[in-house]
C-alpha positions in Angstrom: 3.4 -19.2 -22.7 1.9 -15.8 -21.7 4.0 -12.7 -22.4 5.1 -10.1 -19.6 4.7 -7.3 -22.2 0.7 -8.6 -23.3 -0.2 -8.2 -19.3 2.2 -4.7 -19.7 0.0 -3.3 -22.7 -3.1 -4.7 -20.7 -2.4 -3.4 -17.5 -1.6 0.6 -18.7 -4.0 0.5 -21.9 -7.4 -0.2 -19.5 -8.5 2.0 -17.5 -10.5 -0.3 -15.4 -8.5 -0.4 -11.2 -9.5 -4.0 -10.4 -8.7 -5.5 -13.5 -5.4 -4.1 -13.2 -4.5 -5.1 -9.6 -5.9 -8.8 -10.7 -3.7 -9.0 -14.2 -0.5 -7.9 -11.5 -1.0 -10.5 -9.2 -1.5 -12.8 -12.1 1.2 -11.5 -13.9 3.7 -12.3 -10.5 2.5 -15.5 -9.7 3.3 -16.9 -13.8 6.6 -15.4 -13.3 6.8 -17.6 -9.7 5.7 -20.2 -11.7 7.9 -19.9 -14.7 5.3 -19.7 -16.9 5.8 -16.2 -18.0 7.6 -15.1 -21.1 10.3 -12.2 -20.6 10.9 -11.7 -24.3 9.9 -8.8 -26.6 7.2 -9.0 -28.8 5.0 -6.4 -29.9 5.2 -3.1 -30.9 5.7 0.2 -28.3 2.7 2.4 -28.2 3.3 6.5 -27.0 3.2 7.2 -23.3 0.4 9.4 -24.6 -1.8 6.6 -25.4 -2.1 5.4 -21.8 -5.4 5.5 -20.2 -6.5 6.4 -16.2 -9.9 5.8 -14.5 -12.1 8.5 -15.6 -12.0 9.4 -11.8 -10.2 11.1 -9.6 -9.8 14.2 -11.0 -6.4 14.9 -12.1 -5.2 18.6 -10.4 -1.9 19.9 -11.1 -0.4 20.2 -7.6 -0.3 23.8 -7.1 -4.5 23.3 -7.3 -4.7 20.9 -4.9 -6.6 21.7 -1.8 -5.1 22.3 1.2 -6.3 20.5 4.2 -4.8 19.6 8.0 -4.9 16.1 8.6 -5.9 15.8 12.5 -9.4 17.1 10.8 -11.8 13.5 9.6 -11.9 15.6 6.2 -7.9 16.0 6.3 -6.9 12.4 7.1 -9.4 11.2 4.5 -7.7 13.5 1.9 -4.2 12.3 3.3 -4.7 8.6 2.3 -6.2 9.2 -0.8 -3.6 11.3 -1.5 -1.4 8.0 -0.4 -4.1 5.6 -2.6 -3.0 8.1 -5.4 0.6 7.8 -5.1 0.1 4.2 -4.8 -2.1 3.5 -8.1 0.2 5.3 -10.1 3.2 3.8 -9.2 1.6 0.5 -10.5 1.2 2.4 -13.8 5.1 3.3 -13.5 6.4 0.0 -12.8 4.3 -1.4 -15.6 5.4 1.5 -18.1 9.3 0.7 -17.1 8.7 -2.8 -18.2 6.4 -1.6 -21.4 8.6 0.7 -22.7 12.6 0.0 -22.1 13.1 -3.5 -24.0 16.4 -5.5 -24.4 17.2 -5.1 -21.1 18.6 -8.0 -18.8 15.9 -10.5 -17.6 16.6 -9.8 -14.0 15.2 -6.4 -14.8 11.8 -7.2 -15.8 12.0 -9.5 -13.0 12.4 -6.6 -10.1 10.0 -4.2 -11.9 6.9 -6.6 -12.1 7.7 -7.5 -8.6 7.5 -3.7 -7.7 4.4 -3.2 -9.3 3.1 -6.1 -7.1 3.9 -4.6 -4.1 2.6 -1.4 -5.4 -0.8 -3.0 -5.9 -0.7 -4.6 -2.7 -0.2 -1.0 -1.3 -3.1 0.5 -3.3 -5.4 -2.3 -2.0 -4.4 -1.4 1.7 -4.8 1.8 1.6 -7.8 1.6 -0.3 -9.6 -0.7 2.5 -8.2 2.0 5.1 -9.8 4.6 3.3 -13.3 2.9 2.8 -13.3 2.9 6.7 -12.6 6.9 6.6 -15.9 7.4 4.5 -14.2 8.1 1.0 -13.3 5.6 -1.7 -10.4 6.0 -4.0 -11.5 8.7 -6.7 -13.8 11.3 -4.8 -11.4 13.7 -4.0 -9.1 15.1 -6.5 -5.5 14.0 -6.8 -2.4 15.8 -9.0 -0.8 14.4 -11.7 2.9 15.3 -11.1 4.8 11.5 -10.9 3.0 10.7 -14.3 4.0 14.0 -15.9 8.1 12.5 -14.8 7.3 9.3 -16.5 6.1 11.7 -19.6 9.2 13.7 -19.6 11.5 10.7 -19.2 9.7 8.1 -21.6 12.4 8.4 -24.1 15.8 8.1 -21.6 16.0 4.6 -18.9 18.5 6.4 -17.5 16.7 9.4 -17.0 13.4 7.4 -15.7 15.8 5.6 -13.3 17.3 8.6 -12.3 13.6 11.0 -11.6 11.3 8.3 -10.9 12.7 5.4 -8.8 15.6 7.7 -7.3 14.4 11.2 -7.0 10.3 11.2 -6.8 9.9 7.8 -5.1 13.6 8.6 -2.7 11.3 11.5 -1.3 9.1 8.9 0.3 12.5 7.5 2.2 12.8 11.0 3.5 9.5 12.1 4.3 7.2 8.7 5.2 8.7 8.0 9.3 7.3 12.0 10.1 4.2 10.7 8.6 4.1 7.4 10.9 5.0 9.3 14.1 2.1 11.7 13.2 -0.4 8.6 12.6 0.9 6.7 15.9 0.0 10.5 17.5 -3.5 10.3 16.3 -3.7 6.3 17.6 -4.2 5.4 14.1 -3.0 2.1 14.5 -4.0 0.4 11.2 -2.3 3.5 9.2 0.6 3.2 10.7 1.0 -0.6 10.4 0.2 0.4 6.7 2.8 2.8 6.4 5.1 0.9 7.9 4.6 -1.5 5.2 4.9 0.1 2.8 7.7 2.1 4.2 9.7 -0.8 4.2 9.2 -2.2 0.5 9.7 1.4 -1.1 13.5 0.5 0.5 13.7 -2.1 -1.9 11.9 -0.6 -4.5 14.5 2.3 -4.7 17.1 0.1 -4.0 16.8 -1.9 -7.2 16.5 1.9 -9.2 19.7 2.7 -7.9 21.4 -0.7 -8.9 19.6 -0.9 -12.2 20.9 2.8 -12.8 24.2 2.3 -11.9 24.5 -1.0 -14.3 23.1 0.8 -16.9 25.1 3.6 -16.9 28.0 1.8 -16.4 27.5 -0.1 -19.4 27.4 2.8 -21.8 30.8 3.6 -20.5 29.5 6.6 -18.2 30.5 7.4 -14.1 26.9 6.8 -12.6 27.9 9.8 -9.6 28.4 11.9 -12.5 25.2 10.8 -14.9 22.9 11.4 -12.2 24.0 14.6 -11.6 23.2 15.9 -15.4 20.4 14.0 -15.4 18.5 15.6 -12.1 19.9 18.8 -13.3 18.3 18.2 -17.1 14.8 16.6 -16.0 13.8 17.7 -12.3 12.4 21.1 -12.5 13.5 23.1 -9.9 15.8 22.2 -6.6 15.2 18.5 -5.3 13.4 18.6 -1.7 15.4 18.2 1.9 16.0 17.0 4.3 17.5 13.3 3.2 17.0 10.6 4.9 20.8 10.2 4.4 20.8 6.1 6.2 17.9 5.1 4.8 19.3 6.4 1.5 22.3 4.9 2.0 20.5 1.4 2.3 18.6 1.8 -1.0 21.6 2.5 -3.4 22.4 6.3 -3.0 26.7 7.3 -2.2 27.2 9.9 0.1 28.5 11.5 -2.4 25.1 11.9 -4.1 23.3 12.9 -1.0 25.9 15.6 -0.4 25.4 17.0 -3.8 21.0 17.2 -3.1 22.0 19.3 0.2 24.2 21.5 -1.5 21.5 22.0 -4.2 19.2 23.2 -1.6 21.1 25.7 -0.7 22.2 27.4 -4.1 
C-alpha cells in the first residue's frame, strides 16, 4: 500500500507543476479508494529543503508591481496573482501533512482533500489565464504565505493559527469585492471561478479552525485565548479588516475572535 507521506515528500521536494497536480489527484483518489496508507514512515526533511519552479520570480510583496485591473495587463497580473496564491497553497496543505505527524487520521484526511481542491483551483485559473495571454510564471509573484509556513514549521498550532485562519481567512473577507468587480467587467468565466473557489476556501478554513480548536484543547489550553498569543507572536504587524464576520462565523471563527481582529485594527 502506497504512503500519504511518500506522495507528501514527492509533491514539495519536485519542483516540476504538472507532476504535482497529477501525484494530488492520485494521492485523493487512493485515499477514496482506501488504498492509501496514513501512517508515518520516513524521516522529516527542513522546510528549507523544499523546492519551487525555477519560475515565477519570487518578489517580496512590497516589490511587486502595481497594476489596475480593468487594464488587459492588470487583469492578466490579477489572476496570476490568484494562480500564485493557488499553487502555493497546494505546497501548504502538502507541508501540513509532511511535517505535523501523530496526528488523528481524520486530519490527514481534510488536508490532502484541501490540497485537491487547491490544485483543482490552480488548474482553473491557470486555463483562465492562458486565454488572458500569460501563462502561470511570466509575471512575478511574492513569496509572503510561504515565508508563514517558514516561520510556523516548528508550532501546528501556530501554522493552524497564521496559515489556515489568518492568511487564507483574508480570502473570506476580501474574495465577494473581487467577484462583484469581475461580474462588472462581464468576466463571466472569472467569476464562476471565483465563485468556486470562494466556496471551498469556506471549508478549507473551516476545518483550520476545528483542527485548531481540537488541538489546543488537547494540550489543556482555551483555543480563544491560544489564538490570541499566537497571532500576536507570529503575524507581523496588525491583521487586515474589514471581516467578513458571517462568513467567518461559518468557517470556525467566535465572535469573540473577530471582535478581538477589529479592535486590533484600531490600536
Amino acid at each position: 500500500m502506497q504512503q500519504i507521506f511518500d506522495f507528501a515528500e514527492r509533491c514539495l521536494f519536485d519542483s516540476g507543476i504538472e507532476r504535482k497536480r497529477a501525484l494530488t489527484h492520485q494521492a485523493r483518489q487512493l485515499l477514496g479508494d482506501n488504498s492509501l496508507s496514513l501512517q508515518a514512515c520516513g524521516e522529516v526533511l527542513p522546510i528549507s529543503n523544499t523546492i519551487f519552479p525555477s519560475k515565477p520570480q519570487l518578489l517580496m510583496p512590497r516589490d511587486m508591481p502595481k497594476r489596475r485591473l480593468d487594464t488587459p495587463e492588470g487583469k492578466a497580473a490579477f489572476f496570476h496573482a490568484l494562480a500564485h496564491i493557488e499553487f502555493v497553497a497546494i505546497y501548504l496543505a502538502w507541508d501540513i501533512i509532511y511535517r505535523f505527524r501523530g496526528l488523528p487520521d481524520d486530519f490527514y484526511r481534510d488536508w490532502l482533500m484541501i490540497a485537491d481542491e487547491e490544485a483543482l483551483h490552480f488548474a482553473m485559473i491557470r486555463e483562465h489565464l492562458l486565454t488572458l495571454g500569460a501563462d502561470y510564471g511570466d509575471l512575478p509573484a511574492h513569496r509572503g504565505l510561504w515565508s508563514h509556513a517558514e516561520d510556523t514549521a516548528d508550532d501546528i498550532l501556530a501554522r493552524l493559527a497564521v496559515v489556515p485562519r489568518c492568511m487564507e481567512a483574508r480570502g473570506l473577507d476580501v474574495t465577494p469585492a473581487m467577484i462583484d468587480k469581475l461580474k462588472a467587467m462581464g468576466d463571466d468565466a472569472g467569476v464562476a471561478i471565483l465563485t468556486r473557489i470562494y466556496q471551498d476556501e469556506i471549508g478549507h478554513v473551516e476545518r483550520g479552525s476545528y483542527w485548531f480548536n481540537t488541538l489546543a484543547r488537547q494540550r489543556g489550553l482555551e483555543p480563544e485565548a491560544c489564538y490570541r498569543e499566537l497571532i500576536l507572536s507570529y503575524y507581523k504587524g496588525k491583521p487586515k479588516g474589514p471581516f467578513n464576520r458571517e462568513v467567518r462565523i461559518i468557517a470556525g471563527f467566535s465572535n469573540n475572535e473577530i471582535d478581538w481582529l477589529e479592535e486590533r485594527l484600531h490600536e
